[in-house]
N, C-alpha and C positions, 0 to 999 in steps of 0.2 A: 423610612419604610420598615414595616413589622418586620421582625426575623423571621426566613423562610423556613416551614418545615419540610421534613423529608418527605419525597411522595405528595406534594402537595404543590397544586397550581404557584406560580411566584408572577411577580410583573420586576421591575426594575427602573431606578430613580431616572425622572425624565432629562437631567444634567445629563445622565451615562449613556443613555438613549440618542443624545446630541453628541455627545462627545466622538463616539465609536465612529471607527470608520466603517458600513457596513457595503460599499463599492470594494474596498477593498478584500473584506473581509470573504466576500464573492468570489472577486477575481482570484484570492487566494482555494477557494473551494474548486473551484473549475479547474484551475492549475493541477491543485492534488489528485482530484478525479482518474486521473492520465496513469497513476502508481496504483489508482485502488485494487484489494485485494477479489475484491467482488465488480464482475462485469454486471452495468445496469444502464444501461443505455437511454432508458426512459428516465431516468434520473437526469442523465445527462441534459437529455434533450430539455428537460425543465429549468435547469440551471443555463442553460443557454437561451432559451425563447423566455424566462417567464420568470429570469432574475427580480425583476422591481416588484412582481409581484409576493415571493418569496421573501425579501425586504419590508414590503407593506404589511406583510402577514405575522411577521413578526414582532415588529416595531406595535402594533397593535396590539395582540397577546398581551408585551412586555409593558404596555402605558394601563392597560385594565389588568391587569394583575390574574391573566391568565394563562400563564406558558405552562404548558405541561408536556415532559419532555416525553418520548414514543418509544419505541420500541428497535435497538438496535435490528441490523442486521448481520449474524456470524454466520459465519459456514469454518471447516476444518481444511487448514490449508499447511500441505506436507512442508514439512523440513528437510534442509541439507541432510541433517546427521540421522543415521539409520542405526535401528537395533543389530551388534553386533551377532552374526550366526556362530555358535559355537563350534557347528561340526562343519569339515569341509561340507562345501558347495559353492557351486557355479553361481546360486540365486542371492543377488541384495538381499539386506535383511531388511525388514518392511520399515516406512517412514515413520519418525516419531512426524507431531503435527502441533499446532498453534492455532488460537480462532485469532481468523481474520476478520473486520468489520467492516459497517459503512452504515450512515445515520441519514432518516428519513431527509430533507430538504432544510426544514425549519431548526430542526434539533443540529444539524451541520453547521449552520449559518451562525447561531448562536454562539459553538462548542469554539467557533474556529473566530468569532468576536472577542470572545473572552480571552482565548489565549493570544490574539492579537496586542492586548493589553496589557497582557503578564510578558510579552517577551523581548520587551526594553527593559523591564526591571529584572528581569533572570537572566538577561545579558551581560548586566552591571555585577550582579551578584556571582557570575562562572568564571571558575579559575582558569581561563583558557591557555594557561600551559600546561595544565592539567586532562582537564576535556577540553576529545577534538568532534564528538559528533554532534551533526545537527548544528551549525554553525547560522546564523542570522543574516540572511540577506538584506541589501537596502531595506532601511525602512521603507521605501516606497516602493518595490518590488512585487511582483503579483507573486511570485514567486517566496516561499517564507524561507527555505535555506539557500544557503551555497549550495553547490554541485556536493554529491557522494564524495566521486573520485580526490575533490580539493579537499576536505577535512580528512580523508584515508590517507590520502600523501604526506600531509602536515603529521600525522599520525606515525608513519610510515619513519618519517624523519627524525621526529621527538625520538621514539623506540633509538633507533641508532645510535644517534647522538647519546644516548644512556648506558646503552648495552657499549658502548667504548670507552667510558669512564674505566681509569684505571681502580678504580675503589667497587665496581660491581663487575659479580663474579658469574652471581646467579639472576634468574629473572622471575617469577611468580605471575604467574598466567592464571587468571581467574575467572569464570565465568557464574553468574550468577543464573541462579536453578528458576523458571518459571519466572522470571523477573516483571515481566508489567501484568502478570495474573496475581503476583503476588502481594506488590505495592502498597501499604494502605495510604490509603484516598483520605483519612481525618489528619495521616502525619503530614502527607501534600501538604492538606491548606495548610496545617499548622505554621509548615516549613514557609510556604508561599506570604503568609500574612507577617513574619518576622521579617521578609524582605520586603515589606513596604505595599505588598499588592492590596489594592483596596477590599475592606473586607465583606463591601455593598457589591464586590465583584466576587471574592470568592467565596463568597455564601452562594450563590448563584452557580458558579463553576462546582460546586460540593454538591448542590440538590443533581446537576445535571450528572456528575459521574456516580451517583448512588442510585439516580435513577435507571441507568444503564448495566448494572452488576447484579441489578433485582436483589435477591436472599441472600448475596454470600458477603454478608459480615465488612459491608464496604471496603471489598481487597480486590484490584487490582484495576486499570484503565483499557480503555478498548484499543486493540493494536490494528494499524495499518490509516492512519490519519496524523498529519500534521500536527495538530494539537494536544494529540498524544505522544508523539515522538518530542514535543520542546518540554515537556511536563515530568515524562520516563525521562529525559536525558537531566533534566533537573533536581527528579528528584534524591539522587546520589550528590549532590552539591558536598551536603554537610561529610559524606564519606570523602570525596576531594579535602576539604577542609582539615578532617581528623587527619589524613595521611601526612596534610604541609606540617600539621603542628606536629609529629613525629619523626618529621624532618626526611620521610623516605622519597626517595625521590617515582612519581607513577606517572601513568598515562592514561587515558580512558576511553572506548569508546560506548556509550550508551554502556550496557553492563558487563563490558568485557576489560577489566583491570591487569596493567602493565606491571609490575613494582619491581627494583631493582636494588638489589639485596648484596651483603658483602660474601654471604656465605649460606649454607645449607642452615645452621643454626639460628641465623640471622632471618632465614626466612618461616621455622618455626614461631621462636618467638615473637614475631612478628603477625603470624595467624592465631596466637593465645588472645592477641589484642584484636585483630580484624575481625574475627570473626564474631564476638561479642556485641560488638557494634554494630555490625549488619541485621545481627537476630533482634535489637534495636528498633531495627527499621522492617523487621518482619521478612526477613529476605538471608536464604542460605546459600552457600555454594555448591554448585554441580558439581557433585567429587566426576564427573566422569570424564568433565571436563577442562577440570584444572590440573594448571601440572606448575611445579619447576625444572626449570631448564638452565642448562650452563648460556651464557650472554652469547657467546661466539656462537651458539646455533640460530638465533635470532639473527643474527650479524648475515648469517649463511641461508637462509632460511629460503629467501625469492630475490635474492640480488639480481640475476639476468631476467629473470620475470619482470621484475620492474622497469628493469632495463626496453624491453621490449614494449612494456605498455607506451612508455616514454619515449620511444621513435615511432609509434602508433597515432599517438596526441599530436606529435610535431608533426608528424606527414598529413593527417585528417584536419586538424588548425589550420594549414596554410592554404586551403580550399575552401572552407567555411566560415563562412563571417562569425564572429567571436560569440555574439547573442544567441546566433543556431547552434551551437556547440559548446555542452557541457563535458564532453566525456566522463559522464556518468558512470556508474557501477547499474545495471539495471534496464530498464528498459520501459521506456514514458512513451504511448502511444494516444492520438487521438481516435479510436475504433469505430466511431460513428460519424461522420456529416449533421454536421450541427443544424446544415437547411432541410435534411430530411428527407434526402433522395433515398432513393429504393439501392442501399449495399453502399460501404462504405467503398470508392474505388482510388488504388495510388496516381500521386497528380502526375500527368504527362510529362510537366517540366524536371522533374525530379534531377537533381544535377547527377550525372555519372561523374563519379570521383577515380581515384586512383589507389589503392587499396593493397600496395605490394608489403608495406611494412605488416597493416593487420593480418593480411593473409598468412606472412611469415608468424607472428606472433599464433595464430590458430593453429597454423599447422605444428605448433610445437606443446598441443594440448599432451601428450601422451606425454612429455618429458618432465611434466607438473605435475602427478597422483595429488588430488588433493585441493587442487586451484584449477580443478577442470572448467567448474560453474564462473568463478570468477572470468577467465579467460570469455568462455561463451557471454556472460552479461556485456561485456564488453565491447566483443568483435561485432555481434548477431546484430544489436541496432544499425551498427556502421554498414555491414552487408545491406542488411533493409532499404538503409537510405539509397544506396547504391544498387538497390536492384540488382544486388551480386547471389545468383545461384550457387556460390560458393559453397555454402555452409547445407545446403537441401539434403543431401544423403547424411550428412553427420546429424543432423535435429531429427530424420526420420527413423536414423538409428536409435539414438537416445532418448526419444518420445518416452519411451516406458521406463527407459532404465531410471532417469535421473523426475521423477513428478516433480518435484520444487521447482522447476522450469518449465513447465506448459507453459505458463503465462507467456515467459519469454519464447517460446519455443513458436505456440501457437501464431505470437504479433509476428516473427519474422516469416513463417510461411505464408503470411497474408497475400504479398507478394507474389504469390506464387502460386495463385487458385486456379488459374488457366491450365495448368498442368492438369491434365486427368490423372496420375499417381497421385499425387498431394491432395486433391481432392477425395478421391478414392480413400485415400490412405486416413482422412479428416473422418469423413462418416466409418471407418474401421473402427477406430477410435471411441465414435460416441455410441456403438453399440459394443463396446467391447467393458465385459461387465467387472473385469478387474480395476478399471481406474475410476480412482476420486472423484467425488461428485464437483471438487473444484476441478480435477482436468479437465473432465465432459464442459463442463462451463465455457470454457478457457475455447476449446473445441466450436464448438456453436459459435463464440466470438469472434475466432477469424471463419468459419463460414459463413457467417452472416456479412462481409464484407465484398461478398463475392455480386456480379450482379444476375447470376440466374442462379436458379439453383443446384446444387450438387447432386448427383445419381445416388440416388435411395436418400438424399439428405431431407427431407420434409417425413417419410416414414418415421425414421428413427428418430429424428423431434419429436415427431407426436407420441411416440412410444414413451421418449422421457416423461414428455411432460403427464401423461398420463398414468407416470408409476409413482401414485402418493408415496412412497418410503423414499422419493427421493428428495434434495433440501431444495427450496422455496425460488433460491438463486437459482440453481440448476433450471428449475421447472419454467421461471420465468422467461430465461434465456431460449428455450424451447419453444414455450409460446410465442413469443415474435419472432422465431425462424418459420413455423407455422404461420403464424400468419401473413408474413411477407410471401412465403416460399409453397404455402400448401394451396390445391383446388378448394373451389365452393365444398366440398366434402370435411376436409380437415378444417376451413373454417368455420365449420358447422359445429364441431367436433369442440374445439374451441368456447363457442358461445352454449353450447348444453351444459359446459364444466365450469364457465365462468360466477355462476351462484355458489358454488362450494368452495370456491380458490379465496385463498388470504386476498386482502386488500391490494400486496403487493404485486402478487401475481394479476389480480385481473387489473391493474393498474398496465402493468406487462401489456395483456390482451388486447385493451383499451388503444394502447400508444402502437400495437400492431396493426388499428383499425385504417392506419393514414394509408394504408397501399391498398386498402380494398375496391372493388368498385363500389362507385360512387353512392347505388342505394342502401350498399350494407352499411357502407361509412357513415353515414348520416344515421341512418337506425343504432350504429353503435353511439354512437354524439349523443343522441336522445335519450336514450334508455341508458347510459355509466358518467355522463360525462358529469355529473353530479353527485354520484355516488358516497365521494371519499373526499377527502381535505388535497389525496395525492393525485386523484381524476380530475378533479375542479384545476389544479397546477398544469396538466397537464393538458386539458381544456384552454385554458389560456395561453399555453406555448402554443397547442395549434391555430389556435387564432392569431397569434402574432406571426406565426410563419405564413398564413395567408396574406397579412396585410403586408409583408416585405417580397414579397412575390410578384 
């Protein structure tokens, strides 16, 4: 097959075409879905109803030599680490942020085949006593890694096991500055094609992440997806590599470097050479972020924390069957009913667990500065499962304080919508004009799981979604609260604004038509259900969820 160019339609050899597994490469898409940065429900619901079609649609493209890949979706989603304030105050200093993604259906399917492909041979290729993130689960696994918590552990213990070597003194804690903004995408392939990956593949994996960065100089890959997380964790290999051949002993996770040093000089000269090598690879370090440290601080660092997590696992393991239970870092929620009811609602059977260890572990947040988030990623799914009101005044306190936690914050009060506060407290939120356009998000998402609606919560959606300066995500999110949750009025309101909304959004609109009554539903069927390539997807998931009804 011709060489593809940049920007330009490709197909793909019909050997590769058979080869791929694109069932799995699915159920891998569905899976990740559950982590995404950006809530899209409509998305959802087409990857669940309209899978084979999504498959057919591609496989086609790629046999006529017409795939052209679309148009991400980012939005700005806050970080842990905050701008220090110089002068006393009471007030955080504001979050730094990261684009977060998520790729049309087709462009996903593809993104997440191709790294399918690459990640038996980047598995052969990882020095895994070196890197611990992002580890490979069964190949047959719908699921593409291990658990979080299992590679942080493994991680957790290499560190130890180093920092007790009688021969290391110091430690060199490294963080790399903008790491998968910064990445170049020509040294990937380059690097990926030296380990053997087919270059009928990664011509193809190259057109797809050039086509995603648009103008900026093919640097850096889209963050919050599987198939960027095995790629980013990859492409530091050859710095793995240089460390062994220098004989220092390190650790890794994704771009966060261990190294373990005999002495304070030892770890200069040793950054005369590191850092050389990184500029290499187009990639600096966050002075703000890296430090050296004497070993025995590390050694001291979260011993009883850990400890805790660890009578947390063992108490929550021996209630749950082993497949239900990752004990994660995080929090993997399914936010929508994949058959399409009106609000996602928690199942009845839900097991009540027993929850003295995690509780004890929560309540010892104040004793950690610093591993506050970690602790809540933690504890908050387990509450969740458990239907434990436990943690409700602590998330309603820290709503604003800590933004990097909506997401998490938002899935655990889902739970909890019956409360008139929590409720109340939701639409406070979505009109309250200081948070991110990813919290507001985040916000909508557990109210939209609710099965009536919230008191003033259909007003304040349609407010959103009617303030163009807000992002695309946001507005979307708004428009199916609206239309699940608003009178004949707001869904009027709706249909007058649907000629000027992105694809995306009236895509939104469209998938909000399923709760309407029955003449409007049908009028919208007629008049959008053709509109788009992502309305047509969408169109056929709701057909298949009539005919399994």
């Amino acid at each position: 097959m011709a060489k593809v160019k940049p920007g330009q339609p490709f197909g793909l050899d019909p050997e590769w075409i058979q080869k791929i597994d694109w069932q799995q490469a699915l159920a891998r898409v569905t899976q990740d879905l559950r982590s995404d940065f950006v809530y899209s429900p409509h998305l959802s619901f087409v990857y669940a109803k309209a899978g084979d079609q999504i498959l057919a649609q591609v496989k086609k493209e790629l046999e006529d030599g017409k795939f052209s890949p679309g148009v991400p979706m980012t939005i700005e989603v806050p970080k842990t680490f905050r701008i220090q304030v110089a002068v006393p105050s009471k007030r955080l200093g504001p979050s730094y942020s990261r684009p977060g993604s998520i790729l049309l259906p087709k462009d996903r399917l593809l993104y997440q085949a191709l790294a399918d492909q690459a990640a038996p041979i980047i598995d052969v290729k990882t020095d895994h006593d070196r890197s611990f993130s992002h580890r490979l689960a069964k190949g047959d696994s719908p699921t593409m890694f291990v658990p979080t918590r299992t590679c942080w552990s493994k991680l957790q213990k290499a560190n130890a096991d180093y920092a007790k070597q009688s021969s290391v003194k110091y430690i060199l804690r490294l963080d790399i500055a903008n790491f998968f903004g910064s990445l170049n995408q020509h040294t990937l392939i380059n690097v990926l094609n030296d380990v053997g990956y087919p270059s009928a593949l990664s011509s193809r994996l190259e057109c797809l992440l050039t086509g995603y960065v648009g103008e900026r100089s093919s640097r850096g890959i889209l963050q919050g997806m599987c198939p960027s997380d095995l790629l980013g964790n990859f492409y530091l290999t050859p710095i793995d590599q240089f460390l062994k051949e220098l004989n220092v002993p390190s650790a890794r996770y994704v771009d966060d470097l261990y190294l373990f040093v005999e002495s304070v000089d030892a770890a200069e000269q040793l950054l005369r050479k590191l850092i050389p090598e990184l500029r290499s690879y187009d990639l600096v370090l966050n002075e703000a972020k890296s430090k050296i440290m004497p070993a025995s601080a590390l050694i001291a660092e979260e011993p009883d924390l850990e400890k805790l997590f660890n009578t947390a696992v063992e108490e929550i393991s021996a209630q749950i069957e082993e497949d239900d239970f990752d004990a994660d870092y995080g929090f993997q929620s399914e936010w929508d009913d994949a058959d399409g009811d009106e609000g996602g609602d928690l199942d009845d059977d839900t097991q009540e667990l027993e929850l003295a260890a995690t509780k004890l572990l929560f309540d010892s947040i104040s004793e950690y500065p610093g591993y506050e988030e970690n602790i809540e990623r933690f504890c908050l799914p387990l509450f969740a499962r458990s239907r434990s009101d436990y943690a409700v005044a602590h998330v309603l306190d820290a709503f604003r304080k800590r933004p990097s936690m909506s997401q998490i914050y938002a899935a655990y009060l889902v739970g909890f919508l019956n409360d008139h506060d929590v409720s109340i407290f939701l639409v406070g939120e979505l009109e309250d004009s200081s948070l991110m356009d990813w919290q507001k998000m985040w916000v909508l998402a557990a109210l939209l799981q609710a099965k009536e609606e919230a008191v003033g919560g259909a007003k304040a959606a349609l407010d959103v979604f009617q303030d163009a300066s807000r992002h695309e995500a946001l507005r979307a999110a708004a428009a199916i609260y609206v239309g699940r949750f608003g009178d004949h009025g707001r869904r009027k309101s709706l249909r007058t604004m649907y000629p000027s909304s992105s694809p995306y959004i009236q895509a939104a609109i469209y998938f909000s038509s399923r709760t309407w009554p029955t003449a409007e539903r049908l009028t919208a069927s007629n008049s959008w259900g053709a509109h788009s390539p992502l309305n047509q997807l969408l169109t056929a998931a709701m057909d298949s969820g009539k005919k399994t009804k």
